[in-house]
Every structure is written in structure tokens, then in C-alpha cells.
C-alpha positions in Angstrom: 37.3 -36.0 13.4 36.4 -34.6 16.7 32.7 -33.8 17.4 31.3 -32.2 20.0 29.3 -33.3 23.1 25.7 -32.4 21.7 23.2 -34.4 18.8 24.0 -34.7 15.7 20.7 -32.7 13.6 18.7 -34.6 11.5 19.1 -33.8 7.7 15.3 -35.8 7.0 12.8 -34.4 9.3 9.5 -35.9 9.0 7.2 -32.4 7.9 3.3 -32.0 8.5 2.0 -29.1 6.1 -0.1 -26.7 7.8 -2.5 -25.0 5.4 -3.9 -21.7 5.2 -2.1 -19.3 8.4 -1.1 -20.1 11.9 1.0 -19.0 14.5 1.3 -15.9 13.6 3.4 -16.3 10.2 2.5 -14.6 7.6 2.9 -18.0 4.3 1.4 -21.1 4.8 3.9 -23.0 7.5 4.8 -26.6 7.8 6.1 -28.4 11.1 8.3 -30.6 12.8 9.4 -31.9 15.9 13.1 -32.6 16.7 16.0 -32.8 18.8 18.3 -29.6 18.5 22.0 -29.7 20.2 23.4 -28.2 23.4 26.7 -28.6 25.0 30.5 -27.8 24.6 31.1 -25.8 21.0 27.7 -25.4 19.8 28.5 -21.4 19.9 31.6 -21.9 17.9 29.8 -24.0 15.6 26.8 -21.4 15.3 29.9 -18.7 14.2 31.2 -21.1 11.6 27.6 -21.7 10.0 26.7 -18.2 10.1 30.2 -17.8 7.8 29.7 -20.4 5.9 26.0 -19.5 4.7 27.4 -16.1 4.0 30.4 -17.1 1.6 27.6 -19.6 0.1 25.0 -16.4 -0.9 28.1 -14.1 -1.2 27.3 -11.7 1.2 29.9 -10.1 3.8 27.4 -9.8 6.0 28.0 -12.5 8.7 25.4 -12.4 11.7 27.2 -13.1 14.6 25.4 -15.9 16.8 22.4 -15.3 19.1 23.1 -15.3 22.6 23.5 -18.9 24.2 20.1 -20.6 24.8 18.7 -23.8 24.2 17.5 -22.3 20.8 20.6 -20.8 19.8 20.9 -23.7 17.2 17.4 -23.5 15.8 17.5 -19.7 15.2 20.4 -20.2 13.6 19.4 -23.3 11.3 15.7 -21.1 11.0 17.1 -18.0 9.5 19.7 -19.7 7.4 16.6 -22.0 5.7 15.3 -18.8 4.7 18.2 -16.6 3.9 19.2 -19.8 1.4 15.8 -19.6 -0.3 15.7 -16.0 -0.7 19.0 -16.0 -2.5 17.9 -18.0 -5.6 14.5 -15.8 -5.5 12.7 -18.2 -3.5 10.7 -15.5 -1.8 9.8 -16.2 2.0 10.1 -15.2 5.5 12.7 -15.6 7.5 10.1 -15.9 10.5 9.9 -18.7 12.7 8.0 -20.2 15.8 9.9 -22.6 18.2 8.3 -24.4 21.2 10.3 -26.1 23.9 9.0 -29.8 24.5 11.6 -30.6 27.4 15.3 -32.0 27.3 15.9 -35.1 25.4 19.6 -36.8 25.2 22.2 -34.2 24.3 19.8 -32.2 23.2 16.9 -30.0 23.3 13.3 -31.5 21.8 11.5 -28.6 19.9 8.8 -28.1 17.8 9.9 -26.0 14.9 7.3 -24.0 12.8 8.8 -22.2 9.5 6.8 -20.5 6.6 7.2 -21.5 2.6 6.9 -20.5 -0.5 7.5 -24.3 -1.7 7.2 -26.8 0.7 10.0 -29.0 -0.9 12.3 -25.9 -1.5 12.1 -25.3 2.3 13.0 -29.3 2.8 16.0 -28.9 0.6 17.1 -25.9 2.3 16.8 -27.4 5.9 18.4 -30.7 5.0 21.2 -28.4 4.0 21.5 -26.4 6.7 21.7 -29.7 9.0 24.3 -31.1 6.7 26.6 -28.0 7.2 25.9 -27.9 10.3 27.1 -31.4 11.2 30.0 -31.2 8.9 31.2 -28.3 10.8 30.5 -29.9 14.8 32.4 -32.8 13.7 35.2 -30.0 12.7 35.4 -30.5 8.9 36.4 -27.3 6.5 34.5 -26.4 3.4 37.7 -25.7 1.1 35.3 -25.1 -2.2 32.1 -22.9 -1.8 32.0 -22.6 -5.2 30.9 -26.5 -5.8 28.8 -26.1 -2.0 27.2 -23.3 -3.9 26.3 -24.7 -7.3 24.7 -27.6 -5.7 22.7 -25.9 -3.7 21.3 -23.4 -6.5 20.6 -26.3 -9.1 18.8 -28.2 -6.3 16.2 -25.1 -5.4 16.2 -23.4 -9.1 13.1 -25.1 -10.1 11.1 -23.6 -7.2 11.9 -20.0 -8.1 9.6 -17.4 -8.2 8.4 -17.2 -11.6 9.7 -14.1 -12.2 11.0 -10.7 -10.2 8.1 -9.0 -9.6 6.4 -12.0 -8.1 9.5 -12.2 -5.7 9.5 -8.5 -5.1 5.8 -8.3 -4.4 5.8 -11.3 -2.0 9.0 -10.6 0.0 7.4 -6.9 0.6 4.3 -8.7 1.9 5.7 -10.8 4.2 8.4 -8.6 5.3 5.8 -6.6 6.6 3.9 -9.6 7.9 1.1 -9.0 5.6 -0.6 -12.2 5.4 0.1 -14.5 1.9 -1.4 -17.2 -0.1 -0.3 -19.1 -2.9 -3.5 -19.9 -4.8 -3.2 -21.9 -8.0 -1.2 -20.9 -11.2 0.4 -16.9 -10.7 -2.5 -16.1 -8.4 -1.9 -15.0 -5.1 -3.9 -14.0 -2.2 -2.8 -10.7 0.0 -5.2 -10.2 3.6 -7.5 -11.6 4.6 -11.1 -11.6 5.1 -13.7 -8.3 2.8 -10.2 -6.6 2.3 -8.0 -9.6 0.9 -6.6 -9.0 -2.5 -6.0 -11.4 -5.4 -2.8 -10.5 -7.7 -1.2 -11.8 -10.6 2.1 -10.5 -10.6 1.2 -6.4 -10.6 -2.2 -7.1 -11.6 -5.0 -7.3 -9.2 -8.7 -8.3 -9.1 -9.5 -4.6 -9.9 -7.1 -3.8 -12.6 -8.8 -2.5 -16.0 -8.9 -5.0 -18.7 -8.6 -2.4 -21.2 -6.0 -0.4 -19.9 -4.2 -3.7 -19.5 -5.0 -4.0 -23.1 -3.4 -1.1 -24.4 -0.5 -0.9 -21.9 0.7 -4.5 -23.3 0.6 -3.4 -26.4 3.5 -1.0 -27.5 2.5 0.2 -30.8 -1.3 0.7 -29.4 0.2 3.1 -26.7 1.9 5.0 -28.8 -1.3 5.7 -31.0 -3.2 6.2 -28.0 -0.7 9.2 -26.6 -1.1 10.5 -30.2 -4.5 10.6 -30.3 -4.7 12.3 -26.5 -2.9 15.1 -28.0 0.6 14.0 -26.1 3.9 13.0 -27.5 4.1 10.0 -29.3 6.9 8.4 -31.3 6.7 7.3 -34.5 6.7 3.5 -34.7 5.4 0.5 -36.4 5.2 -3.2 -36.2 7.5 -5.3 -39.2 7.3 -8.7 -40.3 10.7 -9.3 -41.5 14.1 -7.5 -41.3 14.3 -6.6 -45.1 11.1 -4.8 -43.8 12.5 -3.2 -40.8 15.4 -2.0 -42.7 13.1 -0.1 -45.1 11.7 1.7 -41.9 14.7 2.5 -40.4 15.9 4.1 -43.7 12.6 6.6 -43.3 12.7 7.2 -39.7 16.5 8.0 -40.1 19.1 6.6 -37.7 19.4 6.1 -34.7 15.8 3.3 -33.8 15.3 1.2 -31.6 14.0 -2.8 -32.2 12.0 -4.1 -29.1 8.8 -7.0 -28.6 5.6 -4.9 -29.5 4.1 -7.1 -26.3 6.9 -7.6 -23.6 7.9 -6.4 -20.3 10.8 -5.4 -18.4 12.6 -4.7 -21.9 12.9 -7.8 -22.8 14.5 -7.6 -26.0 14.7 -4.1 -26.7 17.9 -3.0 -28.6 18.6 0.8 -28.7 20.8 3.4 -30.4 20.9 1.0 -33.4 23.4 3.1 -35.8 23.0 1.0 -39.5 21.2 -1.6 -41.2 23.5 -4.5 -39.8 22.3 -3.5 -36.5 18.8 -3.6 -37.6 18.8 -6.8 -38.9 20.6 -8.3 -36.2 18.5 -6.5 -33.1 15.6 -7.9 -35.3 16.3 -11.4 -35.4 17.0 -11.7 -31.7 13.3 -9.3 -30.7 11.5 -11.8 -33.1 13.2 -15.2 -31.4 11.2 -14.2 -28.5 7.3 -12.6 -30.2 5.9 -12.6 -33.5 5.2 -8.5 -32.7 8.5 -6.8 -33.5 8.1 -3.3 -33.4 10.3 -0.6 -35.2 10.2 2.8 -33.3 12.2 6.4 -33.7 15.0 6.8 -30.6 14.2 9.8 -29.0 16.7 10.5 -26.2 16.1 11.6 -22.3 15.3 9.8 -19.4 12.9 7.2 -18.1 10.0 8.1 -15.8 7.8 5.1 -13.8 4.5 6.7 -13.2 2.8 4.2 -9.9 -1.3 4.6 -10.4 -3.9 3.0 -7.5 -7.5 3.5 -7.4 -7.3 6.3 -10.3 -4.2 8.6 -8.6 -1.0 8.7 -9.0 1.0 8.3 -6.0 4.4 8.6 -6.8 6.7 9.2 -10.2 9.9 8.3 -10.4 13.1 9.2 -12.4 15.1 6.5 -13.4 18.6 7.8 -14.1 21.3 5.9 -15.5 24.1 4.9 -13.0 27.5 6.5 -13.3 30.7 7.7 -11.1 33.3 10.1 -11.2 36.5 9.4 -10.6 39.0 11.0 -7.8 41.9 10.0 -9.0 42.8 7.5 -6.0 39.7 5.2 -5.7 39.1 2.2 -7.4 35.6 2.2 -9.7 34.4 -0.5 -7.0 34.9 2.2 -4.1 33.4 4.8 -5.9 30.1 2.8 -6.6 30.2 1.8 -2.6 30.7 5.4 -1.6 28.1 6.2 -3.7 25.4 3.5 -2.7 25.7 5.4 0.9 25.5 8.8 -0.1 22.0 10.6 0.1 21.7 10.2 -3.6 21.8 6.4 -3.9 
């Protein structure tokens, strides 16, 4: 093996966690001072990282190299350690601070500041990053992703975010360098200061207990709608598929089987055609809650009303995803044609 002329990065940094905000970043940050390379082929080496990292989230998106300085390596490294995390819905910035401490042999000595969502997730990540990164200056090839891959993901799974909306909401926030906390349990903390916010997922220290209440509670909806004079279906909650069966047979086919107290539709079977499917779409919706709920289908489309403070500020039509074929495209070029057009 052939290495080049520059250090070797360290896989173990020693880390000091900085609480609350500093320098600027928008999550808490920890810190660490170390010796970056310089010298023949470490632009060559940036190139094969950068390719690397993007076979190992599986995106064609390679970014080239930053132009040569005595940081090129730890932009590189900094954005990888976070590109890595955000992959398995680890949600943080891809922000950075670095702070030249003066030359040091074959190398540059630098002070590197990087935000986290879990301190040991970003340790894991950077450790790495340095690992590939040395692999590659001493000129090795990485013949299976695949196995690069699967380590990697079973080493960071258990730092997730706990579920998509807490990754969506935090990304947005510290994409747009809203400042972050991660308080105990789901709670986080958005601002600072009078205006600061405290959220639990989509909830917020101002949301309505009792329209929380009824919103989590399918069947109550329903009866709720009902009552306000709109549209409501028919539905109601069954304790055992012999039971839901019964139901099905009044309604009249198609129904739908769903969790009377989950999100996301989580369990929710549709266009169930006969009894079999019944019982079946039963047994899996009560594996997951005691509150299975029975409901007519009634078909059209699905409409995501966003309220804040009272008002509603946007509605949205969500439309199931389809192409139409030219007769020369593959289905895969169709969807990629139509992710760019002004309908996507």
C-alpha cells in the first residue's frame, strides 16, 4: 500500500460537549482539536470519499471537492458526518465551525466544532468518516458497499429520530438555522428567549387538549363532523372479528379496518371486498391497539388541512401518484421526468 505524504486522521478524537448554543450552530455542538492532512493526493482522496459516502447513502449526487485549502479535508470529513446521520434519520445540520491553530507535522492543527442530535451518533459517524478516509490515502478499494453500508446503519439505528415527523420538524429547523434543543423525553425546544417554543412532535405548548382529544380519536371525529352538520361516515369500534364481520355485512362492501387511535395510517386496510379480508385486516389493526374501528369506504381524495393560531393556512390535495406511458420510456424515466415537471 502506498500512502500519501500527509497524517493519517484520527478515528478516536477526544470530544468536549458543549451545552446549550455556540458559535453560531443552530443544535447543541461538541468539540475537538486535531491534526487534519495536507500534501500530495489529499484532493484525489477528497474525490474518492465524496464517491464513496455517496454509493454508501445511495445517492448519485457526488459533491465534487472544495477548492484546495488547509480545510479542504475537514469540510469534507464535516459534511460527510452529517450527510451519514441524516441518512438513517438522524436529523442534524450539516453546519460546521473550524479554527486554524497553526501547522503541526504533515498536517494542519484545527479546532473542529459540529452540531448533534446524539452525541455518540456523531462519534460513530466521524470515526467513520476517518476510517474511509484513511483506507482510501493509503489507496485501498471498497469492492462491497453493501456490507460498508449495513455496518454503518446497524451502528447509528438506535439513535434515530423517534419517528418522521420529529426528523422532518427538526431538519426544517436547523436547515433554516432556527435555533434547537433537545430537552428530555420527545420534548424539544425551538427559539430562544419570550418567543421559544416547546414541541412534542406536531404538538406545541399551545396546542388544545381537547381538540387533541378528539382528533386522536377516529370514531369521536367522525361523531363530531356528524353532529356539526358535516359529512361523516358511518363507523364503529369492534371487539372481535366475528363482530366486525357482522358490521361489514350491514355497512355493505367495500370497508375499511384501521386503529381507532393511530397515526400516519398505521394499520389501516382499505377496499376490503369479503369477510376473509375483514377478518384478516382485523387481526393485524388489533396486533397493534385494542381500538379497532370498522368504517364505510367512501371513495375520493385526501385533503391535509394545516391550522396555527385558529386559521388555516394552507390545504393540500394529496393525489395518488401515477404515469403514463409513451411507448418508449421505461416506468423509472417516466417517474424522473415527472418529479421535474411543474406538477411534481
Amino acid at each position: 500500500m502506498h500512502s500519501t505524504d500527509s497524517a493519517a486522521l484520527n478515528t478516536l478524537p477526544t470530544w468536549r460537549a458543549i451545552p446549550g448554543y455556540a458559535y453560531g450552530l443552530p443544535q447543541s455542538s461538541m468539540q475537538t482539536q486535531e491534526v487534519f492532512p495536507l500534501g500530495k493526493g489529499v484532493e484525489r482522496v477528497a474525490k474518492a470519499f465524496n464517491a464513496v459516502i455517496a454509493q454508501v447513502v445511495g445517492d448519485e449526487d457526488t459533491p465534487p471537492p472544495g477548492p484546495r485549502s488547509p480545510l479542504l479535508v475537514v469540510e469534507t470529513i464535516a459534511r460527510a458526518v452529517a450527510r451519514l446521520q441524516n441518512w438513517v434519520y438522524i436529523p442534524v445540520s450539516d453546519d460546521f465551525v473550524a479554527r486554524e491553530e497553526g501547522n503541526a507535522d504533515r498536517g494542519v492543527r484545527v479546532e473542529l466544532t459540529l452540531p448533534f442530535w446524539s452525541l455518540t451518533a456523531t462519534r460513530i459517524a466521524y470515526g467513520y468518516c476517518a476510517e474511509i478516509w484513511n483506507r482510501l490515502s493509503a489507496r485501498e478499494e471498497f469492492e462491497d458497499i453493501d456490507a460498508l453500508r449495513l455496518t454503518l446503519s446497524d451502528k447509528l439505528t438506535p439513535f434515530v429520530a423517534s419517528s418522521v415527523n420529529q426528523f422532518a420538524l427538526v431538519k426544517g429547523a436547523v436547515d433554516l438555522n432556527l435555533n434547537l434543543i433537545r430537552m428530555p423525553g420527545e420534548v424539544l425546544c425551538l427559539g430562544t428567549g419570550a418567543q421559544s417554543r416547546l414541541m412534542n412532535s406536531t404538538l406545541t405548548d399551545r396546542s388544545a387538549n381537547i381538540s387533541i382529544m378528539l382528533a386522536r380519536d377516529k370514531a369521536m371525529t367522525a361523531k363530531v363532523l356528524r353532529m356539526s352538520g358535516l359529512p361523516g361516515t358511518r363507523n364503529q369500534q369492534v371487539s372481535s372479528a366475528d363482530e366486525a364481520a357482522q358490521i361489514a355485512k350491514e355497512y355493505g362492501y367495500p370497508v375499511v379496518i384501521k386503529p381507532a387511535d393511530l397515526d400516519r395510517g398505521e394499520g389501516v386496510a382499505a377496499f376490503l371486498a369479503d369477510e376473509v379480508a375483514v377478518r384478516e385486516a382485523y387481526a393485524k389493526a388489533r396486533a397493534l391497539t385494542e381500538n379497532v374501528l370498522i368504517e364505510e369506504q367512501v371513495n375520493g381524495f385526501t385533503h391535509r388541512l394545516t391550522v396555527v393560531d385558529g386559521k388555516v393556512i394552507s390545504v393540500r390535495q394529496r393525489v395518488p401518484g401515477g404515469v403514463t406511458g409513451d411507448g418508449k420510456s421505461t416506468v423509472s424515466q417516466l417517474v424522473e421526468a415527472h418529479k421535474q415537471s411543474e406538477w411534481s
